[in-house]
Short mmCIF file of the C-alpha atoms (twelve columns), coordinates in Angstrom:
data_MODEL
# 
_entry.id   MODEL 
# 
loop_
_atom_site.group_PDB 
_atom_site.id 
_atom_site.type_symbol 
_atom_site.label_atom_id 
_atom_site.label_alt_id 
_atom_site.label_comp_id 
_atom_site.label_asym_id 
_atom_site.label_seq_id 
_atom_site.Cartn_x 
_atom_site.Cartn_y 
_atom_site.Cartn_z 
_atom_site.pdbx_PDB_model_num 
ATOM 1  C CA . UNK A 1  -12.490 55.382  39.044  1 
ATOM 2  C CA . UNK A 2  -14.380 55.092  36.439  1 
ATOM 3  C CA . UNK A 3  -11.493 54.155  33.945  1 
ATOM 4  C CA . UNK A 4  -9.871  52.061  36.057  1 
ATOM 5  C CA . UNK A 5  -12.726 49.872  35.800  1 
ATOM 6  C CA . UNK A 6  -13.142 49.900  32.033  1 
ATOM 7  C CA . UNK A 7  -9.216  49.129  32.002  1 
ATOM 8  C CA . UNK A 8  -9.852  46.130  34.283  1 
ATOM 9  C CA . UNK A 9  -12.582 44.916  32.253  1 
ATOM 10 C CA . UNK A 10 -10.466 45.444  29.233  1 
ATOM 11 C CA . UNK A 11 -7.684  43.275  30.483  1 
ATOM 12 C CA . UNK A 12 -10.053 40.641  31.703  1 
ATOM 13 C CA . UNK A 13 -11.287 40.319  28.095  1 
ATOM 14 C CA . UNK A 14 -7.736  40.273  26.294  1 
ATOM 15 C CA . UNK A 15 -6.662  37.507  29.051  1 
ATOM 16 C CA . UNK A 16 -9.998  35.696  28.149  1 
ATOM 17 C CA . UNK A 17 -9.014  35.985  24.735  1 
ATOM 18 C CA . UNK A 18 -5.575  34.889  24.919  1 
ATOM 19 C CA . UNK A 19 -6.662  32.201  26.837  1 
ATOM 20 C CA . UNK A 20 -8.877  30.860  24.267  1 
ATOM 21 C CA . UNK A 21 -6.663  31.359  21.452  1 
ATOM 22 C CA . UNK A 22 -4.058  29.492  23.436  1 
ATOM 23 C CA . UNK A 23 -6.038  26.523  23.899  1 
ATOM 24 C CA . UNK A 24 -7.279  26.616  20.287  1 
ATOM 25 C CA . UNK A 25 -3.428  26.868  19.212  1 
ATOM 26 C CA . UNK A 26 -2.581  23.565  21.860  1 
ATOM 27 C CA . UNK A 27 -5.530  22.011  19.772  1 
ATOM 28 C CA . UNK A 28 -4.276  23.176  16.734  1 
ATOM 29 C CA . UNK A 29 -0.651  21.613  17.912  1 
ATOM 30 C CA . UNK A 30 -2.261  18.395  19.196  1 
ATOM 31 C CA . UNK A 31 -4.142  17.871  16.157  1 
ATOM 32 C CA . UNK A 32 -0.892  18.655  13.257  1 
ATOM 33 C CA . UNK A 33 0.472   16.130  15.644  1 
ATOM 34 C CA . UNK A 34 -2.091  13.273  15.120  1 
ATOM 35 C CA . UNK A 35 -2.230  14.273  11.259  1 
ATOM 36 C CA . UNK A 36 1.944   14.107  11.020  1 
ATOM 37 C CA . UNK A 37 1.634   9.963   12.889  1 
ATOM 38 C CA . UNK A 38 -1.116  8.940   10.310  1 
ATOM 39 C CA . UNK A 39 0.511   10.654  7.518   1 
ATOM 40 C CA . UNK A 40 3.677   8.610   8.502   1 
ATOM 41 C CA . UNK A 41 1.304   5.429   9.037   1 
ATOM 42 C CA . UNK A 42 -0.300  5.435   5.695   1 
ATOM 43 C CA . UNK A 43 3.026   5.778   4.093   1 
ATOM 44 C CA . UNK A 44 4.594   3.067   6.022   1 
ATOM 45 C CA . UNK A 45 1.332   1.115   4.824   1 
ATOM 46 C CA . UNK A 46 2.255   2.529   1.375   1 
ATOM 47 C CA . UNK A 47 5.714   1.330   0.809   1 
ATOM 48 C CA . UNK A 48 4.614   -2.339  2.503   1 
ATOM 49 C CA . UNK A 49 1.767   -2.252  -0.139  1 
ATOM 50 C CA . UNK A 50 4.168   -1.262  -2.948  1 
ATOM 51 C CA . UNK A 51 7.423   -4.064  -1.702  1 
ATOM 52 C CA . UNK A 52 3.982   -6.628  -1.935  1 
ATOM 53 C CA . UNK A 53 2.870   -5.756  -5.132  1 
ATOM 54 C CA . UNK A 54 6.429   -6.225  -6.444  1 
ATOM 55 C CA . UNK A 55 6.946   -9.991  -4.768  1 
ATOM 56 C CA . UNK A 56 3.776   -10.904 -6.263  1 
ATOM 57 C CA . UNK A 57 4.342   -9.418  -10.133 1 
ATOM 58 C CA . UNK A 58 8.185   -11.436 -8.867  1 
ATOM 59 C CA . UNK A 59 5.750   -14.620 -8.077  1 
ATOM 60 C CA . UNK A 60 3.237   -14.434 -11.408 1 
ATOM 61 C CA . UNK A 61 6.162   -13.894 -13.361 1 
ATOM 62 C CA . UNK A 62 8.184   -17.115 -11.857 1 
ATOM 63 C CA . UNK A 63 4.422   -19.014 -12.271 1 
ATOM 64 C CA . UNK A 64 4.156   -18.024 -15.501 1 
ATOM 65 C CA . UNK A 65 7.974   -19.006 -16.615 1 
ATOM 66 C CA . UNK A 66 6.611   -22.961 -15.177 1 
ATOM 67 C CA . UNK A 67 3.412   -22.807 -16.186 1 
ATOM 68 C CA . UNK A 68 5.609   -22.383 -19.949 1 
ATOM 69 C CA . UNK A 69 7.796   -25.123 -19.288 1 
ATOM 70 C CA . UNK A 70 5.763   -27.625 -18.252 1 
ATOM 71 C CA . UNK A 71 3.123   -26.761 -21.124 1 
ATOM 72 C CA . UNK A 72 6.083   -26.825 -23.629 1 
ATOM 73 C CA . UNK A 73 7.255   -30.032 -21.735 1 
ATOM 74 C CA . UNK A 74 3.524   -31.892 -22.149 1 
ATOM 75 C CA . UNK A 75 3.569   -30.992 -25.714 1 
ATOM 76 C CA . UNK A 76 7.121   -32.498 -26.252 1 
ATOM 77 C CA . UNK A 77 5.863   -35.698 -24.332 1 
ATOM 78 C CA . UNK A 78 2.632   -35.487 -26.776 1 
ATOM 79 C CA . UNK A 79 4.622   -35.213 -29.477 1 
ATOM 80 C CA . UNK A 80 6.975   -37.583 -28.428 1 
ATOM 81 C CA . UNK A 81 3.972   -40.133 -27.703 1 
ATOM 82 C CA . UNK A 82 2.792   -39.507 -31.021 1 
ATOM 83 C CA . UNK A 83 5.560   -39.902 -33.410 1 
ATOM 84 C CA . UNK A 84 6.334   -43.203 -31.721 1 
ATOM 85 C CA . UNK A 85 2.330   -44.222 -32.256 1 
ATOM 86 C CA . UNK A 86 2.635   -43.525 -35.524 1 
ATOM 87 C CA . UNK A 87 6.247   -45.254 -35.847 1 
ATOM 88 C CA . UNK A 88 4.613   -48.594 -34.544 1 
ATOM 89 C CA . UNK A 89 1.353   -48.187 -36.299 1 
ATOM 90 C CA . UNK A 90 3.232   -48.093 -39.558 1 
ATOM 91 C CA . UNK A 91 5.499   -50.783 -38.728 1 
ATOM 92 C CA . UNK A 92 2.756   -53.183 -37.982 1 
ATOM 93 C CA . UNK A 93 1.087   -52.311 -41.606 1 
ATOM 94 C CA . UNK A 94 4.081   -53.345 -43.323 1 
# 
């Protein structure tokens, strides 16, 4: 009788156990589950990070381009401005 018993008590500890580590493994499952959706998150956020970065080196490059042409376009005017000063200046001398 004696063994039964210890046999019962045996198999109420392994079911104990196996419940536990099957509700650890569900956690474990639950929680690789969460990880995998913000893994996939932060990369979405990733690749929308890296397509902004490349519209805005697009962008400074395009700004930059202007900002040369109307510089080079002042300058020209300046110039312009200037030789034709100096054109009238030395006409009036003579």
């Amino acid at each position: 009788m004696q063994m039964l018993e210890a046999r019962q008590e045996s198999e109420r500890e392994l079911n104990e156990r196996l419940q536990k580590i099957s509700a650890e493994k569900q956690s474990a499952v639950e929680l690789a589950a969460s990880l995998q959706r913000t893994l996939a998150a932060i990369e979405a956020d990733k690749r929308h990070s890296e397509r902004s970065a490349m519209r805005l080196q697009k962008d400074k490059n395009a700004l930059k381009k202007t900002l040369d042409k109307v510089v080079r376009r002042i300058l020209f005017q300046f110039a312009h401005f200037t030789n034709t000063t100096l054109t009238l200046d030395d006409s009036t001398k003579s």
